[in-house]
C-alpha positions, 0 to 999 in steps of 0.5 A: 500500500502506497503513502502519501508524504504530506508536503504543502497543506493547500488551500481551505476549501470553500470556493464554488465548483467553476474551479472543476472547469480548469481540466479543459486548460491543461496547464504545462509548465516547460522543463525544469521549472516545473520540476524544480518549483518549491516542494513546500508548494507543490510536493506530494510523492506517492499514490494516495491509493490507500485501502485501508483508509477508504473504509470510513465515509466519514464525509457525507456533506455536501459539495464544498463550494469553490471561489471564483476566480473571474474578476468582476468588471467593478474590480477591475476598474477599483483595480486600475484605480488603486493601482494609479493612486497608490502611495510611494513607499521607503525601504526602512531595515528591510521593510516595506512601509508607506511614508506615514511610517505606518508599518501595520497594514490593518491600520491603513486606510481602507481605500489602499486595499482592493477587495478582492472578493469583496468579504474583506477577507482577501485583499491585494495593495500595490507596492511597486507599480509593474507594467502594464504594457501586457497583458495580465496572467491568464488561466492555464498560462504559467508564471514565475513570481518571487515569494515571501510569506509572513505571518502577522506577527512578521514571522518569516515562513517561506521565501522563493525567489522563483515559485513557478506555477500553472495558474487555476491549476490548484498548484498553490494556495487560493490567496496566490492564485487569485491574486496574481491575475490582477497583477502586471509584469514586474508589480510588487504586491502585498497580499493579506489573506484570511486562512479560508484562501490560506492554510485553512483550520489545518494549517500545514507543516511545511510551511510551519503555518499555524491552523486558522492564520492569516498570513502576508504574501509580498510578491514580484510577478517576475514572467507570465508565458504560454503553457507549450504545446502538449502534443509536442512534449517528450514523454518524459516531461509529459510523465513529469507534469501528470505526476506533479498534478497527481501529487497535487491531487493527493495533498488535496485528498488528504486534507478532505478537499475531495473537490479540488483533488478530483481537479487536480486529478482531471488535471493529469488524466487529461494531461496524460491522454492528450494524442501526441504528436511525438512517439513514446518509447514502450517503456514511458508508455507504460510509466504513462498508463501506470500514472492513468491508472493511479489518477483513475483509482484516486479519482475514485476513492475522491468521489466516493468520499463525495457520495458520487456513486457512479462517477465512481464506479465509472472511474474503477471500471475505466482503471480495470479495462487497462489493469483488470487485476488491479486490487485498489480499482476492484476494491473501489468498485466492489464497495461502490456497488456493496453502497447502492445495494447492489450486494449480488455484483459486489460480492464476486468483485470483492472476493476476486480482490481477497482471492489477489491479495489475501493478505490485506484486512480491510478487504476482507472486512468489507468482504466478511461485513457485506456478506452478513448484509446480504443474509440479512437482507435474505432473512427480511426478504423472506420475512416481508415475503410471507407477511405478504403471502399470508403464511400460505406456504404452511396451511393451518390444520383444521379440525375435523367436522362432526359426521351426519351419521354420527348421532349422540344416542341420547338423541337416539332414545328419545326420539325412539320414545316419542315416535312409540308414544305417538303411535300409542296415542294413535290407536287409543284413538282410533280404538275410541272412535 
């Protein structure tokens, strides 16, 4: 059984699910700086496949809503306007201020912070004004800021001189992503976000953040580039970039951010079935299905925390088509149809999976647990059945009925009697007449 190694903590989620249409914009970040990109950010290694851990649908609420990330047309005119306004600022030991000597950015007038979302809990200022000759960054496009992140009580957390990243991809967290498509080439901007678009309740480890802190972004948009053409990557930086999203999407499962690691896990599959226009060795087309198979499992088990039944079954069957003995992908399957009732199809797919891997307890509990279901459910059947039919399987034995011919001779004698009293008093009679 695979584990995941817990890197960047991501972002809390409640944002609406406009984010899920990122899939259609397959962000490719070129050579080595997606590879190299800060692993505090992006770094997640191995499937997060694990069996064990699916036995618990323990998360039955409802979707979590995603943020949208468009920006409204009245933003990006207060946007503009802020931008053009913006106050000069001095350098003083290292630290940006503006020239009231004010260094506490929650003191500062309100009219120096865009809104961003309009709920005061993330908000964008200009330090430095960029160009804004190009055009700002766009979904699927990449870009390379430099990064340093603080608490508030100026707790240096994280800096990255170079943080490269797919935007709308998920790759970090919401505060940085939404705000770098309002920024220009080479603006310094300061970001104050609450942990909702942060770290969230859980905070993360690396960085060592806090749970529920707000934390200060200062970040210089440095390049803004086109994703290249996936039709023309080499196998080897395709495999890399599928990985990166897949990882991504692991680090989201864990968190239960089951709707953005489903994202991220679109994300790569679709990454990985791009047609190519470049020829794959055997061995990288095998690296390839190996990662399709990972993304379809984990996919699975997402939806299935999300009470997404047949999206998940979906998934499983698709990982089975390629790998028809993979273990995870007929457990995943068995349990999704042990949930819709259907305990007749999930037996066979379960014991197939035990038959594999006899080894692993959590199939076998499920296997042992849906079988007492199942007799259970017979002995209801049955139950309802007769109640239906009235018990007439087995016919009541009725007592038997008194013979006509079986008279009491009590009954007998009398009658006897009065019938010879009636002829004496019949030739009395007659004699006397």
């Amino acid at each position: 059984m695979e584990e995941v190694v817990w890197g960047y903590q991501g972002a809390a989620g409640d944002a609406k699910s406009q984010i899920l249409e990122n899939k259609q914009n397959v962000a490719l970040t070129s050579g080595k700086n997606l590879i190299d990109t800060k692993a505090s950010l992006l770094d997640s290694r191995e499937d997060v496949e694990m069996t064990n851990g699916d036995t618990d649908e323990d998360d039955t609420s409802e979707l979590p809503s995603l943020e949208d990330i468009g920006l409204p047309k009245e933003l990006e005119a207060q946007s503009t306007a802020e931008e053009s306004s913006e106050p000069s600022v001095i350098e003083v030991n290292g630290e940006t201020m503006s020239r009231t000597g004010n260094l506490d950015s929650s003191q500062e007038p309100d009219d120096e912070w865009l809104q961003v979302l309009g709920n005061g809990l993330l908000k964008k200022k200009v330090l430095v004004a960029g160009q804004n000759k190009e055009p700002r960054p766009q979904k699927g496009q990449n870009v390379i800021v430099q990064l340093k992140m603080t608490l508030e009580d100026g707790t240096e957390v994280e800096e990255d001189p170079t943080l490269c990243f797919t935007v709308g991809d998920g790759d970090i967290i919401q505060a940085l992503d939404l705000c770098v498509q309002l920024m220009d080439q080479d603006e310094v901007a300061l970001i104050i976000s609450d942990a909702k678009y942060a770290y969230g309740s859980l905070g993360s480890s690396q960085p060592n953040v806090p749970s529920n802190a707000t934390v200060h972004l200062e970040i210089k948009l440095l390049s803004v580039s086109d994703s290249p053409d996936i039709e023309l990557i080499s196998g080897k930086e395709r495999l890399l970039m599928a990985n990166k999203k897949r990882e991504r999407g692991n680090v989201y499962f864990l968190r239960s951010e089951y709707v953005f690691a489903i994202n991220s896990y679109d994300i790569a599959l679709n990454i990985v079935n791009s047609t190519s226009k470049v020829d794959f060795v055997e061995e990288e087309e095998e690296e390839l299905m190996e990662v399709k198979v990972k993304c379809l499992n984990n996919l699975a088990a997402a939806q299935l925390k999300l009470e997404h039944f047949e999206a998940a079954l979906k998934s499983s069957e698709a990982a089975l088509k390629h790998q028809p003995n993979n273990v995870k992908a007929l457990f995943r399957k068995g349990k999704v149809l042990a949930l819709q009732g259907e305990y007749m199809e999930a037996i066979p797919v379960l014991r197939k999976a035990a038959k594999l891997e006899p080894s692993n307890k959590t199939i076998q509990a499920e296997l042992s647990q849906l079988l007492k279901k199942q007799s259970e459910q017979r002995s209801m059947e049955q139950a309802m059945y007769r109640k239906m039919l009235g018990n007439m399987a087995v016919s009541p034995r009725s007592s038997p009925s008194p013979s006509p011919w079986k008279i009491p001779w009590k009954w007998l004698f009398g009658a006897t009697v009065v019938a010879i009293g009636g002829m004496a008093v019949s030739v009395i009679i007659a004699a006397r007449t």
